[in-house]
N, C-alpha and C positions, 0 to 999 in steps of 0.2 A: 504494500500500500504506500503509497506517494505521500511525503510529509508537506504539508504546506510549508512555505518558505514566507518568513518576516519581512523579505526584500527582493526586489525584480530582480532577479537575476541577469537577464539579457541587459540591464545597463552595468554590471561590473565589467572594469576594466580588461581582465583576464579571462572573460568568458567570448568567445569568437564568435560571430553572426552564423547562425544556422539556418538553412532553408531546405526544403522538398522542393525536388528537381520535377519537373513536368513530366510525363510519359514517353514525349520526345526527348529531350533532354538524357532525361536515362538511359532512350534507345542507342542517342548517338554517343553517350560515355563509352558504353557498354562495345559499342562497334569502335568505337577509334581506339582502345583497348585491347580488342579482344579476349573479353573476359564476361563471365556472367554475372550477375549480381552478388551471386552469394563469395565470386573471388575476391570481394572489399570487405575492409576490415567492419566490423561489426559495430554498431552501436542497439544499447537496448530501448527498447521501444517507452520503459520507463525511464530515460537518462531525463533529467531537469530538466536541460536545455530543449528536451522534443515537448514540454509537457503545453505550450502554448500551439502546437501545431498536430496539424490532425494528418499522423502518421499510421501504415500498417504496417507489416511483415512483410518485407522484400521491396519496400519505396527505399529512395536512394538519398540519401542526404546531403548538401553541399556544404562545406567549413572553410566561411573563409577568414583568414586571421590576416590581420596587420603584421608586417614584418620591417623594420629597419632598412636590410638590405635587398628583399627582393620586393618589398612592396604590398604587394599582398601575395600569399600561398594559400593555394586551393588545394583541401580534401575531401572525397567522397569516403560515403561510412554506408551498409546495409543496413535496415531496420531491422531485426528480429526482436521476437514477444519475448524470450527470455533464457 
């Protein structure tokens, strides 16, 4: 069970912008890749950061962080229930 949090999370510092990638979006990771969705590393479908967005099992997620020297770096993560 998900604990309510005291404070937004999504505005701390150290927490990275998370988004659900479109159906195309996924398709074309997925192909310029070549790899299946479940080849990305995992995140759980209860992590904090998914709890404002409306995720299932096998949606593809986008992380993108600020970075000093490259700017920003983009990670994809799979959604699994647990």
């Amino acid at each position: 069970m998900a604990k309510k949090l005291n404070f937004d999370l999504h505005k701390h510092a150290l927490v990275p912008k998370h988004a659900k990638c479109s159906d195309a979006e996924k398709k074309k990771i997925l192909k310029h890749y070549q790899i299946s969705v479940y080849d990305l590393p995992y995140i759980r479908k209860s992590d904090a950061a998914l709890a404002e967005i409306d995720v299932k099992a096998g949606d593809v997620i986008k992380i993108s962080r600020t970075s000093p020297t490259a700017g920003e770096a983009v990670y994809y993560r799979c959604v699994i229930n647990e």
